[in-house]
N, C-alpha and C positions, 0 to 999 in steps of 0.2 A: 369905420365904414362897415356896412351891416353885410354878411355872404351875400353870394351873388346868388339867386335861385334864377334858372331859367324859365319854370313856368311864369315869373313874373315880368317876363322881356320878350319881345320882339327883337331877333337877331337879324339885322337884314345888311345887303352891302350892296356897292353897284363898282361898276369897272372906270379904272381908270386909268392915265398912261401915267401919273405921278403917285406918291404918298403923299398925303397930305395929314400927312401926323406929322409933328415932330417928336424926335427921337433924342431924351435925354442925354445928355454926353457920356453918360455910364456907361448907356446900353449900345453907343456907337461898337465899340470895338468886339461884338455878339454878329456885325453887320459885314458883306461882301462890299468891298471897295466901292463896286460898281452901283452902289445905292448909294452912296456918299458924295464920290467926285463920278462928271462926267465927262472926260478925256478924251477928244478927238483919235480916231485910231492915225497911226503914222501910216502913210501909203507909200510906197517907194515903187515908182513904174519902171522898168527894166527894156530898153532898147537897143538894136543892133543895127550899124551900119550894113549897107547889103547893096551894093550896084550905086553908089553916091547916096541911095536915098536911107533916112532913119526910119526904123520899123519897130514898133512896139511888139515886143513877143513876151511880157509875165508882168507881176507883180507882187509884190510883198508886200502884206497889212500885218500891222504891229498894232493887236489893240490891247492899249498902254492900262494899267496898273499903274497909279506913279505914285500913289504915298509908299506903297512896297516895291516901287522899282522892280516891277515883272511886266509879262505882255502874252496874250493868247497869238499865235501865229496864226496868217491863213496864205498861201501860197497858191500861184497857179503860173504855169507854162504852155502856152498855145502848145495844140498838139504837131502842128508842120517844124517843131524846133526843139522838140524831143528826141532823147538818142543822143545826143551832140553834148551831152557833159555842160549845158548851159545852167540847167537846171541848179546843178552843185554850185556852180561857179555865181551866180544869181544869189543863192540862199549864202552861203556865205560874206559878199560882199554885204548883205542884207546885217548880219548876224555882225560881223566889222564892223558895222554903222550902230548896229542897237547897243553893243555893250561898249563901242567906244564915245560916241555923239550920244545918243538918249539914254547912256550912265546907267542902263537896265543892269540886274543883278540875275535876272534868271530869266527862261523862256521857255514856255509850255506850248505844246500842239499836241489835239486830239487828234487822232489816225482812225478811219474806218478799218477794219480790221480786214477786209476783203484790198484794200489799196496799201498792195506790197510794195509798190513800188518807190512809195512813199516814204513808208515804213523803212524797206531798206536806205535809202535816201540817209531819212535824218539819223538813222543808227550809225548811218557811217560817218557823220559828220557829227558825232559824239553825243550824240542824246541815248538818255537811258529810258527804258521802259519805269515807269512810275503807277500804274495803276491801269486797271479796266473798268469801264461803264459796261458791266451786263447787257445784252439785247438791249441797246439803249438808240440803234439806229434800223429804221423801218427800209427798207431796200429790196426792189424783185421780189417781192413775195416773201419776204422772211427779215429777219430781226439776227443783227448783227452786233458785236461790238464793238466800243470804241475804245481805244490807247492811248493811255496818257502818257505823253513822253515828255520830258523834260530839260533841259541843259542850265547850271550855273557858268556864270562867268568864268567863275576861276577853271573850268574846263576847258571853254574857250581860249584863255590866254594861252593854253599848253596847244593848242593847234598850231 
């Protein structure tokens, strides 16, 4: 095969939602999961009785990693049921379900680094600080970062 000179190519590309190379199985393991398999994330809606009737107040998205048995968290608590320790009580049953039913091995969540509340949350429910994304989130006027926290299983069992 003769070097590549650029003055003798036209380098052009256009947008797309897929890859449409395929990628020899060599170079698979150079690649994020998330370009390989596409794994429905697990949602688990979270509801409280309150005067007979069922009320939906959070939910837990687990989006799944499954050849590495991980998951990116994304968490939320309506704010009229905040305060009330549901929150803990929600993310935990969530975390019982991922490492015992979806055999996850680890679980990662980014934190804005302005959402302490958060942050204290999952430190206290045994996640470790793992990494920062520099000014990597645009918010009010200015560039904030984000926290990578993490928990293995075998941490959890000790819960």
């Amino acid at each position: 095969m003769s070097k590549f000179k650029q003055e003798d190519h036209k380098l052009t590309f256009r947008m797309s939602e897929d890859i449409l190379l395929e990628l020899p199985e060599e170079d698979v393991m150079y690649f994020s999961e998330r370009k390989i398999t596409k794994a429905k994330p697990v949602v688990l809606v979270f509801s409280v009785e309150e005067d007979g009737r069922i009320e939906k107040i959070g939910f837990v998205e687990f989006d799944l990693r499954v050849l590495n048995r991980n998951a990116y968290i994304t968490y939320y608590l309506s704010p009229v049921w905040r305060g009330r320790g549901l929150g803990k009580l929600m993310l935990k049953k969530a975390f019982d379900f991922a490492f015992r039913e979806l055999n996850l091995h680890r679980i990662t969540a980014e934190v804005y680094e302005y959402n302490e509340r958060s942050l204290k949350l999952l430190e206290g429910l045994g996640f470790h600080r793992e990494g920062i994304l520099k000014e990597a989130k645009y918010h009010d006027g200015r560039y904030w970062d984000i926290i990578i926290l993490g928990m293995l299983r075998e941490n959890w069992k000790d819960r």
